[in-house]
N, C-alpha and C positions, 0 to 999 in steps of 0.2 A: 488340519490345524484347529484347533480348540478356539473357545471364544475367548478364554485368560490368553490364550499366548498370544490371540490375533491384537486384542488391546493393550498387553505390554509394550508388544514389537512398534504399535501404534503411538503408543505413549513415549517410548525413548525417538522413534521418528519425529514425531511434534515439537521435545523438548529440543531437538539437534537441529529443527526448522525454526524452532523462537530464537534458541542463541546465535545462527547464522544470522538470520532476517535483524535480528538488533544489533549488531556487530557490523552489517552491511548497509545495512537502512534501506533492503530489499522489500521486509517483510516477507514472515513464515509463510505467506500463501503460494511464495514462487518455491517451496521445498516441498509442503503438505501436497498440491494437487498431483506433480509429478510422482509421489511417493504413493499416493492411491490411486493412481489411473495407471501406471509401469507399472507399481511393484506388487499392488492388489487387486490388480485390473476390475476397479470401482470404476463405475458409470462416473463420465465426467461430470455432468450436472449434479449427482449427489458427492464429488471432491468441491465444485466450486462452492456448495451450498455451506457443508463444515469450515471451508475455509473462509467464507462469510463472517461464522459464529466466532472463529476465531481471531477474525480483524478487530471488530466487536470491543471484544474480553481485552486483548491488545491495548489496544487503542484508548479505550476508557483505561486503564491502567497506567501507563504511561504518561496521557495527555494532560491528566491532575496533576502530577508532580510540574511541568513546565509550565502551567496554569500559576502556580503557585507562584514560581522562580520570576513570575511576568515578562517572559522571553514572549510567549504565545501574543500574536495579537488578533486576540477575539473576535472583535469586529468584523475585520478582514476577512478569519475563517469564517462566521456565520452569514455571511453575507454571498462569498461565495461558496458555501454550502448549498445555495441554491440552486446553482448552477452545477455540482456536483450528484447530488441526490434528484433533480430530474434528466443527469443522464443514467445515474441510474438504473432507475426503474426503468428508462428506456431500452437499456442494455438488457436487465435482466429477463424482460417480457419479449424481448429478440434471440435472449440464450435458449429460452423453452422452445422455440420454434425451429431452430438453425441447425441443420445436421451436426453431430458431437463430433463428426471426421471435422468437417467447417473450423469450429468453435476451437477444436484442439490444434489446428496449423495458426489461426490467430495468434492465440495465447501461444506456441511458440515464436511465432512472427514481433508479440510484445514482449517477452520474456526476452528476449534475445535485445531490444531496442531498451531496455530497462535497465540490462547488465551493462551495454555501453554506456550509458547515463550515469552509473554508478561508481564509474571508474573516468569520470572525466575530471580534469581543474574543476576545484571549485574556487568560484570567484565572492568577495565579497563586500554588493557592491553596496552602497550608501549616497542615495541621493538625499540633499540636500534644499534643493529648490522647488518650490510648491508651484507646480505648471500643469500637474491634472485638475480641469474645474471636476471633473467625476469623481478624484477623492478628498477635494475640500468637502464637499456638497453630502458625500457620503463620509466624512469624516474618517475615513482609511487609514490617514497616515500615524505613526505610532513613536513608540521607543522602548526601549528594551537598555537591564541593566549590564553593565559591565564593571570589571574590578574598577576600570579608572575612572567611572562614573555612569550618567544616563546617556544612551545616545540617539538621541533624537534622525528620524527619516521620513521620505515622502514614497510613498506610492507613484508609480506610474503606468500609464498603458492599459485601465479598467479594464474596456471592452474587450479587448485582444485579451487578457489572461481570463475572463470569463466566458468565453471561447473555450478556451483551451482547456479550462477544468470541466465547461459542460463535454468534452470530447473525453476528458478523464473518469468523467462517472459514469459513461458508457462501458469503457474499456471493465473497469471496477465491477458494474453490474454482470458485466455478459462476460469476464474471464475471473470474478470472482479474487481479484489481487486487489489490494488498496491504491496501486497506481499511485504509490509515491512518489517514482523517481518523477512520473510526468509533473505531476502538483508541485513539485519543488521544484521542476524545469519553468513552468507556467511564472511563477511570484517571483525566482529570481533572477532569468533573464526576462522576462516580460514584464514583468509590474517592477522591475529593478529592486525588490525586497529584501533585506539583508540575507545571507543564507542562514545563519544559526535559527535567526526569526522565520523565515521558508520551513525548512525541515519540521519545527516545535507546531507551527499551524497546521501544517500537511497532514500531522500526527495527529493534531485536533482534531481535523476534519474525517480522516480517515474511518473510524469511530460510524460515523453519521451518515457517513455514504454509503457503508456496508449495510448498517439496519436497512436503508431505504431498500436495496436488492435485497433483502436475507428475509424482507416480508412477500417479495413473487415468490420466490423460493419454498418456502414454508405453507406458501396459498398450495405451490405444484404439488407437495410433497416431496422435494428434494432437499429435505434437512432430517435426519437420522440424526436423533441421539447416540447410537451405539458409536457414532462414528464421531459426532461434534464432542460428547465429552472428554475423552481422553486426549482428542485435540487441543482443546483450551484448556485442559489441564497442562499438556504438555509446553505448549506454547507459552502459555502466561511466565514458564519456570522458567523455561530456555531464555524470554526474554528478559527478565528479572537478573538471571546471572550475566546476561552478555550485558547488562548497564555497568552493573560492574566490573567488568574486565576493559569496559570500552574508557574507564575513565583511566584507565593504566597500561592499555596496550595500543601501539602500533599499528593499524588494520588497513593499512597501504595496500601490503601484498594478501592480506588475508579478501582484502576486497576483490585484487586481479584473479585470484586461485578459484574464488566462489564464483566470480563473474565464467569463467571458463566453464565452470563445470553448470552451473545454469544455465550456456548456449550450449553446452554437450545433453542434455537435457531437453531443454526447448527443440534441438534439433532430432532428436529422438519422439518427440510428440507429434514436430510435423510429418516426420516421416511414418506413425505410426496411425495419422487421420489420415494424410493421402492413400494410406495401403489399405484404408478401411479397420483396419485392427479394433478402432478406439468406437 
């Protein structure tokens, strides 16, 4: 295989991992790693490291436009960015050391608990009453617009979804996914956060969490250009058009069909670290 055909094939795999991942609210890092560790039998650590570059590119892309719309609440994510970006770098300075058999049955063990996540009710919930002193004190609680005006909420459960995100930016550093579904698990059953506001900060944060892993990465020498750029070219496109399709389609069953073939997937990667393959 030539080096143009290895980067086309690369490049329409990327764009068909941005438009599922935006269409599903997986993100393309649960399409890209499987597509370079199965199908180009890439060293896992240099798939997680590209698909770092490509949360990245994502994420800042994306997380402007909501920024904008004042869905996102800033705060919120910069605050628990901290908790995200020192796990991290935890994570990722634990990917470099951990057999890639290890590292590859994980990341099917989270891939698989992410696709159920993503196909569950979503609830939407809206607390009303101010009984966290954690997010008076830290000023947490937000609002966000809607056609039939501003709707005002509280935060609740700080310490428990800071928890939980620093548990998420481990997963993020050391399998290289931005660990969406869990951050939107964390703010909307746990801090009771609205979900449209969940999802739009998750997005935010997502961004921030990756740089923090994508500089171990980059220290190891597990980031190739040859491989990062046609990802985030690809990625950025696919997920640009799935915005668009997403404001006019349906993605009920598109969500259950993807969720499926991501634990056919996942369960392909743990089977192929226990057998040593990877």
């Amino acid at each position: 295989m030539t080096i143009l055909t290895f980067t086309l094939i690369l490049l329409g795999g990327a764009f068909l991992a941005g438009l599922l991942g935006s269409l599903t609210g997986l993100g393309g890092g649960v399409v890209i790693i499987p597509l370079l560790t199965l199908g180009f039998h890439t060293d896992i650590r240099y798939a997680i490291g590209t698909a770092l570059v490509a949360a990245i590119a994502t994420s800042s892309g994306s997380a402007s436009a909501y920024v904008k719309e004042g869905i996102t609440n800033i705060r919120l994510g910069m605050f628990l960015e901290i908790a995200t970006t020192t796990g991290a770098v935890a994570g990722a300075l634990l990917a470099v050391f951990l057999p890639t058999s290890l590292v590859a049955v994980i990341f099917g063990v989270v891939l698989i608990i992410s696709a159920v996540l993503s196909i569950r009710p979503k609830g939407n919930h809206l607390e009303t009453e101010d009984k966290s002193q954690w997010a008076q004190q830290l000023r947490l609680n937000g609002h966000y617009p809607t056609p039939e005006g501003t709707v005002d909420y509280k935060v609740r459960h700080v310490p428990g979804g800071y928890i939980m995100m620093t548990v998420a930016g481990v997963l993020s550093g050391l399998l290289g996914i931005g660990s969406g579904a869990l951050k939107v698990l964390a703010m909307d059953n746990m801090m009771r956060v609205p979900f449209k506001v969940s999802t739009t900060t998750s997005n935010f944060m997502i961004g921030v969490t990756a740089a923090a892993s994508a500089v171990v990465y980059l220290q190891r020498g597990y980031i190739d250009p040859g491989l990062c750029f046609p990802v985030v070219l690809g990625v950025l496109a696919g997920a640009l058009g799935g915005t668009k399709i997403l404001a006019k389609a349906n993605t009920k069953w598109l969500r259950i069909v993807f969720s499926v073939v991501i634990t056919l997937l996942a369960l392909q990667m743990m089977y192929n670290g226990i057998s040593g393959k990877l």
